[in-house]
VEXMAR-789632 format. One record per residue (C-alpha): residue in three letters; x, y, z. Coordinates in steps of 0.5 Angstrom, whole numbers, plus 500, padded with zeros to 3 digits. Layout:
residues N
ALAXYZ...
END
This chain:
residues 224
UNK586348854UNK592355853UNK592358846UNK600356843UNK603362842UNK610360837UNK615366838UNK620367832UNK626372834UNK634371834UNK635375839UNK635371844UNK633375850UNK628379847UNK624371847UNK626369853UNK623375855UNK616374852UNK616367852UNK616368861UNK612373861UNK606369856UNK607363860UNK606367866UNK598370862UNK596362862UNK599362855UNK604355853UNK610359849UNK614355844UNK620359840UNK624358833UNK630363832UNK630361824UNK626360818UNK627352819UNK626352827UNK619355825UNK617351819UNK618345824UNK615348829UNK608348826UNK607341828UNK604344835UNK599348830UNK600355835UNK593359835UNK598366834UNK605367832UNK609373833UNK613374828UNK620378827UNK621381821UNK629382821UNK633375821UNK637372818UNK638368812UNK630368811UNK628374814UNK620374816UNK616377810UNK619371806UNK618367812UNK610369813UNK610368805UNK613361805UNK607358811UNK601362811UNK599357806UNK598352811UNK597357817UNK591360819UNK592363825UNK594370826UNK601373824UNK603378829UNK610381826UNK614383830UNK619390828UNK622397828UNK621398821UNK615403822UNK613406814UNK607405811UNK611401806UNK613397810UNK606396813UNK603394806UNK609390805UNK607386811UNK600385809UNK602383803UNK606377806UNK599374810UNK601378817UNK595381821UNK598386824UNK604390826UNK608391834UNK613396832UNK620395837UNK620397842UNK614395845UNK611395853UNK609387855UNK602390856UNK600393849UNK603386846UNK598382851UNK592386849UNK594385842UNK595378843UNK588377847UNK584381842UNK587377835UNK585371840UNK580373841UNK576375835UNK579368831UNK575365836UNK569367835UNK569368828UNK571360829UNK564359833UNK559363827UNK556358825UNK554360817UNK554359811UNK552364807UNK552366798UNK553371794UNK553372786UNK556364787UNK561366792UNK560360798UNK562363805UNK562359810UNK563364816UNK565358821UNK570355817UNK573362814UNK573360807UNK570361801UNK569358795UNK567360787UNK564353784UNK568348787UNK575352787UNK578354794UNK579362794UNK585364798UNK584369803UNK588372808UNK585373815UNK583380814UNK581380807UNK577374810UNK573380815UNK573385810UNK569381805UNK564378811UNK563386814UNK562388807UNK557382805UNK554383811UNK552389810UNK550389802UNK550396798UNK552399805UNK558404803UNK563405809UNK569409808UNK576406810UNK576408818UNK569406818UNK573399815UNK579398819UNK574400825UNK570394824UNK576389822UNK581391827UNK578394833UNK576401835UNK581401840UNK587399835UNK593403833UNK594404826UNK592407819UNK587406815UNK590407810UNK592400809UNK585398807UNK586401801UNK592395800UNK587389803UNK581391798UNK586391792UNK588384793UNK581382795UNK579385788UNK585381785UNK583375788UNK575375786UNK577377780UNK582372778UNK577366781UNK570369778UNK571373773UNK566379776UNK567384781UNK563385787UNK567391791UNK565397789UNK569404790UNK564409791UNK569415790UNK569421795UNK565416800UNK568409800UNK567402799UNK561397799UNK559390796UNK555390790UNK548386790
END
């Protein structure tokens, strides 16, 4: 069966565009031009979606918030907005990554391949791990303190199982973002520091503990 790729621009050229060329990779394309158009679109549960950040009305970043409550799938934003507050904003909303305009059809196929690629497997770890109280089961992507749902992001989710895979290890933030993102991927590390502070948050709003641990100067690691 083909990943559902839900593609949400209002330039109406540039989805024409993406949906032709995806559907010729072997991918099913669906686009929205709006917020509204989206929201009811997610009936076809896409496996990814591409996400442009400047529409109108609702732009994508308040987009991105209203549904990743109820979509796991990765959230691919679409911009020319290039700063690293723009990045962290993004984050921040639920995305996964960015494509900055304009971009070559061939780097947007790669980096929808290698997101569809490492949701599939992380949908196929069939585990369930613990820590200090905190269930995880790995095929699920979920985490839970007691009975109480913790609600991750998709990356935060990664950062929290290679740290925990790796117990009292310390890795720096490149040695990070290598292991979440991809070796080959092209951004900064610097939003490592953004995704930690959320986890952090989250864990201690849930729990009441601590469980990442900055080590200065060298890095992070999770606590035993």
């Amino acid at each position: 069966m083909a990943y559902k790729i839900l593609i949400v621009d209002d330039e109406k050229m540039l989805t024409e565009l993406l949906s032709s060329h995806l559907q010729k990779c072997g991918y099913e394309a669906f686009v929205a031009e709006n917020a509204q158009q989206t929201i009811s679109m997610l009936n076809v549960y896409p496996d990814l979606i591409l996400l442009d950040i400047n529409m109108p009305e609702i732009d994508g970043l308040e987009l991105c918030k209203m549904i990743r409550q109820n979509v796991v799938c990765p959230i691919l934003f679409l911009t020319a907005r290039i700063t690293e507050q723009d990045k962290i904003n993004g984050l921040q909303a639920g995305g996964d990554d960015y494509i900055t305009k304009p971009f070559s059809l061939k780097e947007l196929t790669a980096r929808v391949a290698a997101h569809l690629r490492r949701d599939e497997r992380s949908k196929c770890t069939p585990k369930i791990v613990s820590s200090q109280g905190l269930i995880i089961n790995l095929a699920e992507r979920t985490i839970f303190y007691g009975e109480k749902p913790l609600n991750l992001s998709n990356r935060e989710f990664d950062i929290v199982e290679f740290l925990m895979r790796n117990t009292n290890q310390i890795f720096d933030r490149e040695r990070i973002y290598e292991a979440v993102w991809g070796l080959n991927a092209e951004g900064d590390s610097g939003v490592i520091k953004e995704h930690i502070r959320k986890i952090r948050n989250k864990l201690k709003e849930a729990t009441g503990r601590e469980y990442i641990e900055t080590v200065w100067g060298m890095g992070y690691r999770w606590k035993k």
